[in-house]
LUMSENU-504903 format. One record per residue (C-alpha): residue number from 0; residue in one letter; x, y, z. Coordinates in steps of 0.05 Angstrom, whole numbers, padded with zeros to 5 digits. Each point is the difference from the previous one (the first is absolute). Layout:
N
ATOM; NUM; A; X; Y; Z $
...
***
This chain:
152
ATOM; 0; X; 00666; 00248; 01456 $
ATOM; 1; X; 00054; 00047; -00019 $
ATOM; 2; X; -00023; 00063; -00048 $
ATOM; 3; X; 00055; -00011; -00049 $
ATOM; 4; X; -00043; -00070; -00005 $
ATOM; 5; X; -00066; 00034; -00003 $
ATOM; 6; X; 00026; 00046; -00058 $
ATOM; 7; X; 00030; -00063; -00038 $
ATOM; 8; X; -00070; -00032; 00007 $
ATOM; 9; X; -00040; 00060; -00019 $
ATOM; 10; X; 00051; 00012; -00055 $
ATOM; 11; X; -00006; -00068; -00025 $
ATOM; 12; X; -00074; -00005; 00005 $
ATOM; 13; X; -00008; 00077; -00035 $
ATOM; 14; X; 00040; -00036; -00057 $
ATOM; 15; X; -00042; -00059; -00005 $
ATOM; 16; X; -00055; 00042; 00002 $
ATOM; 17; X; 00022; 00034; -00052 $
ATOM; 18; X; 00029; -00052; -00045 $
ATOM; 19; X; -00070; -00030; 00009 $
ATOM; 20; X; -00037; 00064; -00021 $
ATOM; 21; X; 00048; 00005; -00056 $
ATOM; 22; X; -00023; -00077; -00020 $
ATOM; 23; X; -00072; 00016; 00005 $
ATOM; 24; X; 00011; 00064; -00048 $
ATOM; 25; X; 00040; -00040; -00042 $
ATOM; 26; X; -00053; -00058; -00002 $
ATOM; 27; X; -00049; 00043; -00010 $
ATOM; 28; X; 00027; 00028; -00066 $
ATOM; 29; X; 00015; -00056; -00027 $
ATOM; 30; X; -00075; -00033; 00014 $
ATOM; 31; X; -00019; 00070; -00032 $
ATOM; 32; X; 00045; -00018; -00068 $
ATOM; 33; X; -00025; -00069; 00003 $
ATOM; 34; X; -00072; 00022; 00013 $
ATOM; 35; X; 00018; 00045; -00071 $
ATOM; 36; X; 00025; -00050; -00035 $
ATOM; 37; X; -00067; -00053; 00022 $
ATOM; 38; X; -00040; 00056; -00016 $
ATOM; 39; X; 00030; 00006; -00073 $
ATOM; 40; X; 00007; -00071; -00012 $
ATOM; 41; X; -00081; -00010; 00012 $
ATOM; 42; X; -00006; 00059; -00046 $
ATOM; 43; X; 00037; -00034; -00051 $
ATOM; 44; X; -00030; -00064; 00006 $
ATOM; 45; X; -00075; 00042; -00005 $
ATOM; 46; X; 00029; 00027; -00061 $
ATOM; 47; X; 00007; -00071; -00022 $
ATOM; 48; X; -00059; -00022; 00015 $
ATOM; 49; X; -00041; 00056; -00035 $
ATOM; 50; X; 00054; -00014; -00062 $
ATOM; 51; X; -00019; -00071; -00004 $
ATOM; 52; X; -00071; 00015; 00005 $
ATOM; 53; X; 00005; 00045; -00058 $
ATOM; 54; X; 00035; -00053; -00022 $
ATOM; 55; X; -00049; -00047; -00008 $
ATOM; 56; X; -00056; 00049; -00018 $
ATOM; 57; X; 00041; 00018; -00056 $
ATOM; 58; X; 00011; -00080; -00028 $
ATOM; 59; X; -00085; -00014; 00014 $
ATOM; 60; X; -00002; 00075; -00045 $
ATOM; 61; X; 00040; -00031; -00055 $
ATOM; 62; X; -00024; -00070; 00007 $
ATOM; 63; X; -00072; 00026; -00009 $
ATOM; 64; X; 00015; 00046; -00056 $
ATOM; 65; X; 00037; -00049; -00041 $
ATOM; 66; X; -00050; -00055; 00002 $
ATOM; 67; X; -00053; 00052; -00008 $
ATOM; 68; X; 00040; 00023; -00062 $
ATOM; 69; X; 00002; -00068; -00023 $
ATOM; 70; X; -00059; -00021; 00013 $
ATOM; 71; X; -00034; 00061; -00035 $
ATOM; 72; X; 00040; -00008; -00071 $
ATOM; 73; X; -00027; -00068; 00003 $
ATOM; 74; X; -00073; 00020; 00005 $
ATOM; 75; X; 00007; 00057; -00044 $
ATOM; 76; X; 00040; -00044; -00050 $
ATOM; 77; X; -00061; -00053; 00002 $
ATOM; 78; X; -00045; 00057; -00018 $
ATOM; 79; X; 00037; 00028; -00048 $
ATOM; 80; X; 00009; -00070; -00028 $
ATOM; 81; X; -00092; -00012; -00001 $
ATOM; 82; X; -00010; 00075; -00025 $
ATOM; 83; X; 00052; -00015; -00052 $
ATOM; 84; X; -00032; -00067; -00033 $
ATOM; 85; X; -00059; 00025; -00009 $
ATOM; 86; X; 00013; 00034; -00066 $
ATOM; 87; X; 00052; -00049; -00013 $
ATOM; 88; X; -00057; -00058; 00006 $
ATOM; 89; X; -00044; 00036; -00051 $
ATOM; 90; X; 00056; 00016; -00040 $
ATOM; 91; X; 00025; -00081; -00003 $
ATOM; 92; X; -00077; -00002; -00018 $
ATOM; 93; X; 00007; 00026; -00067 $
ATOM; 94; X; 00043; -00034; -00057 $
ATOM; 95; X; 00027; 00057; -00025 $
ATOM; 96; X; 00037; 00026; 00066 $
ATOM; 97; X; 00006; -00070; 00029 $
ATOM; 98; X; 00075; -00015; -00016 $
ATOM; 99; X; 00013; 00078; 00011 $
ATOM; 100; X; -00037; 00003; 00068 $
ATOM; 101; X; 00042; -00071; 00025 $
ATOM; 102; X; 00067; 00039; -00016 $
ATOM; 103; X; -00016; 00071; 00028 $
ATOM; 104; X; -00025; -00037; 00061 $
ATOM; 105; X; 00058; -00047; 00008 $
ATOM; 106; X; 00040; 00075; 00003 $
ATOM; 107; X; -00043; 00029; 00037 $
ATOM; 108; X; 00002; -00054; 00058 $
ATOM; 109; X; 00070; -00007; -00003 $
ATOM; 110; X; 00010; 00087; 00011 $
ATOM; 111; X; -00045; -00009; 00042 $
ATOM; 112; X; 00023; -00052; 00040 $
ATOM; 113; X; 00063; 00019; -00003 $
ATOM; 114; X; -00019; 00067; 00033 $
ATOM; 115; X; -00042; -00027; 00059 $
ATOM; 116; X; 00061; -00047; 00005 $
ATOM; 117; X; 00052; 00050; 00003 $
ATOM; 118; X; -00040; 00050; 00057 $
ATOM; 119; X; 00004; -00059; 00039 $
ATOM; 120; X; 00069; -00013; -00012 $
ATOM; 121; X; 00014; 00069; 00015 $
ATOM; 122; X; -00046; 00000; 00065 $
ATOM; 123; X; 00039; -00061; 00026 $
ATOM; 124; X; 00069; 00029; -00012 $
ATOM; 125; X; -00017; 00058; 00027 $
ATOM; 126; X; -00033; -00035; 00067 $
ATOM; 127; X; 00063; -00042; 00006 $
ATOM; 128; X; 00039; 00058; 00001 $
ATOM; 129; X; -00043; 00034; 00046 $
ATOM; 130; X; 00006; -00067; 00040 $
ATOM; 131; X; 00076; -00004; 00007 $
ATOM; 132; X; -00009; 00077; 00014 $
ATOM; 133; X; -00038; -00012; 00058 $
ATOM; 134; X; 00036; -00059; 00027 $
ATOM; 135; X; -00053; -00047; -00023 $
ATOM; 136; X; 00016; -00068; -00030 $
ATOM; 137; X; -00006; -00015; -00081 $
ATOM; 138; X; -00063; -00036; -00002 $
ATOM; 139; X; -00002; -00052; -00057 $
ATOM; 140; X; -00069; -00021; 00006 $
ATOM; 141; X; -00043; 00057; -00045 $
ATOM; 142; X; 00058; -00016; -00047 $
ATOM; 143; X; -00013; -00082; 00004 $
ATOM; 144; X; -00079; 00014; -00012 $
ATOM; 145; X; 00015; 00041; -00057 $
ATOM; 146; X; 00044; -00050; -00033 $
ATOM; 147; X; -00054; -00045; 00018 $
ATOM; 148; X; -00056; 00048; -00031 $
ATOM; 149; X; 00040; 00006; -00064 $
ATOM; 150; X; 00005; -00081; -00020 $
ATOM; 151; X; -00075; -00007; 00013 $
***
């Protein structure tokens, strides 16, 4: 073999050596950026997750307070309601302050009523705005039973 041969061959193999190394580098970096941008997607995605978590521990945290909101004015409107007839009972008792007793009750269950009725208005708009807040869907049903609680 001639040595202008040997010096095209080592020349051409030092360049494919080289245009090799320079693909490794290059591969390298860009396994590196990828790599990166894996490594930020997962940390998005855990972000995600812990956001829908809170998510949903948020929604049980309103669920639990509205119903327990409701369901407290309702118990505390029922007592209200037995501590309140007592005097009205003896009062219907007695001819004198029978027809007066009647009215001022009537009034007095109707206020009262009527401000029982409206903390649980309130508590349900404010839950459903809470809801849509959160992402949750407008649930229909607490609003159904009341409707239902109201015509017994």
């Amino acid at each position: 073999m001639s040595v202008g041969l040997l010096m095209v061959v080592a020349l051409g193999t030092t360049l494919l050596s080289a245009l090799t190394s320079w693909m490794v580098l290059h591969q390298q970096a860009e396994t590196r950026v990828a790599g990166q941008a894996i490594g930020a997607a997962a940390a998005r995605y855990g972000e995600g997750q812990r956001m829908l978590t809170q998510r949903r521990r948020l929604r049980a945290a309103q669920r639990f307070t509205e119903s327990a909101v409701d369901e407290t004015s309702r118990t505390v409107e029922d007592i209200h309601r037995g501590i309140a007839s007592v005097p009205f009972e003896v009062l219907d008792r007695i001819p004198a302050t029978r027809d007066t007793a009647r009215i001022v009750r009537e009034v007095h269950d109707l206020t009262s009523g009527t401000v029982y009725g409206s903390i649980r208005g309130i508590n349900r708009l404010l839950g459903s705005g809470l809801r849509s807040g959160l992402g949750g869907s407008h649930d229909n049903s607490k609003k159904k039973r009341d409707d239902e609680q109201g015509s017994e």
